[in-house]
N, C-alpha and C positions, 0 to 999 in steps of 0.2 A: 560123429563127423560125417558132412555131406561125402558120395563119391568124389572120385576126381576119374577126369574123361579116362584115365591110362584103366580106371577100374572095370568104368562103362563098356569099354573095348573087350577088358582080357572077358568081360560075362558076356559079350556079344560072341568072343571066338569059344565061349566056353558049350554055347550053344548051340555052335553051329552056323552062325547067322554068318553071311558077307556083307561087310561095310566096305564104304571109303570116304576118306575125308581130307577136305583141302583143306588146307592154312587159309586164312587171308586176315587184313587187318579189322579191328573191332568192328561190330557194324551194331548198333541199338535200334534202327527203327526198318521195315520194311523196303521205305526210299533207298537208307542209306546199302539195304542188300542188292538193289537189280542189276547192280554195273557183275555179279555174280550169276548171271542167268546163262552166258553164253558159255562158261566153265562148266557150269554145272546141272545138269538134264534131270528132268523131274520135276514134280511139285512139293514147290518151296512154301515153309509153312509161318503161320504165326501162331502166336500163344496168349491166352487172355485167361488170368489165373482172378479167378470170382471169387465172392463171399455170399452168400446170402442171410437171411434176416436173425435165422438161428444158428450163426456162425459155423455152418456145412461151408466145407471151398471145393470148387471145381479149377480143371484146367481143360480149355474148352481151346483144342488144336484145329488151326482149319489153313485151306490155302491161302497163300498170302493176299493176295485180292482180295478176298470174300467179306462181305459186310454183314453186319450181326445187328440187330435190333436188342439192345442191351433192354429196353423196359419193358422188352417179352419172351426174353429167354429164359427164363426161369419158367415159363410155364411148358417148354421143352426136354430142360434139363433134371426137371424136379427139384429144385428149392422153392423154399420156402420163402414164399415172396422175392420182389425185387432184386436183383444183385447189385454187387458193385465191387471195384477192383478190390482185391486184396492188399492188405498192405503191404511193404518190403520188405518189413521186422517176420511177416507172417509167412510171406514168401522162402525169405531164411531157414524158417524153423519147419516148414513143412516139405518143403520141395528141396531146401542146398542149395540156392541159385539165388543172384541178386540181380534186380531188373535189367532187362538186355538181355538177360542168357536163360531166361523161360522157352523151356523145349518140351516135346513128349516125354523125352528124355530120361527129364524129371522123375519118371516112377519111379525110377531106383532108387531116388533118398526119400519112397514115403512106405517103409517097409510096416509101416501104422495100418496101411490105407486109410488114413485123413483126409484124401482130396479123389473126389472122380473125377475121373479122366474123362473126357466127352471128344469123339471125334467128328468132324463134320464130314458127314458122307462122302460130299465129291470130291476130296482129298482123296478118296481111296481110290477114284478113278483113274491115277495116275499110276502104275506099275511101281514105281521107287519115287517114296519120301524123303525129304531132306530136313534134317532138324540140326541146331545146334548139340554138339555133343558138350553140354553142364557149358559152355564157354561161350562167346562169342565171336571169338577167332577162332573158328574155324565150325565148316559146315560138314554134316557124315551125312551118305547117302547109304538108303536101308530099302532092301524092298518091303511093299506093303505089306504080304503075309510073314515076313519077318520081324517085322512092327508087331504087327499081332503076336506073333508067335513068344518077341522080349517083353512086352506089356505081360500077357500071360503066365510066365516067368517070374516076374515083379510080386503076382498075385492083384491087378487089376484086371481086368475084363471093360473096358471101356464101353462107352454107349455109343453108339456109332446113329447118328441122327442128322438130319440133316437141321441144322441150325443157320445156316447162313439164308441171306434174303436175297 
């Protein structure tokens, strides 16, 4: 069974970490978060959960802006050829989350490590990240080395690269 956010929380206060997180209603795309910018301070993120040719997946976290050259990231991230989105069925079963609600997050339900994490560098420029906690209503703000600190945790170590163009 995937986490649920109340789980994400009690292993974030288990560690130490400080969050906070606002309600708000659904949001699925990027557009429909920015009426959220003036609540909520920091860099706001998106998520792009890949496949590539030998069915490796990544979750390749970057700031909401940032644009990706999909038919040369893989020779950043290390797959094997080409990517391409993951499916939803695929999403389910490796991450716990169904589209919308792809966050860093996510490590928590790949206690496998099936899927590398990849973060885009200039996210980290921001003191506190903001990710969906497993939901889409609502946003948790984390600071960076506390990000690192719960990925580490999880048992990923993410690749911290700059992938955006």
């Amino acid at each position: 069974m995937p986490k649920t956010r109340e789980e994400l929380f009690d292993c974030l206060d288990a560690l130490g970490i400080s969050h906070s997180t606002i309600e708000h209603a659904p949001v699925f795309t990027v557009a429909e978060s920015m009426g959220l910018r003036d609540e909520i301070p920091g860099g706001h993120t998106k998520n792009l959960f890949l496949k590539d040719k030998k069915g490796a997946y990544f979750l390749v976290t970057l700031e909401e802006n940032a644009e990706v050259n999909l038919k040369s990231i893989h020779t950043l991230i290390g797959a094997s050829g080409r990517v391409s989105f993951g499916k939803p069925e695929a999403l389910m079963e490796k991450l716990g989350v169904a589209p919308g609600s792809v966050t860093i997050f996510c490590a928590i339900n790949d206690p496998q490590h099936e899927v590398t994490i990849v973060i885009d560098a200039p996210l980290l420029d921001y003191d506190v990240v903001n990710a969906h906690p497993l939901r889409n209503d609502a946003t948790t703000s984390i600071g960076r080395e506390d990000l690192k600190r719960f990925l580490s945790h999880t048992g990923h170590e993410p690749l911290i690269l700059k992938v955006s163009t």
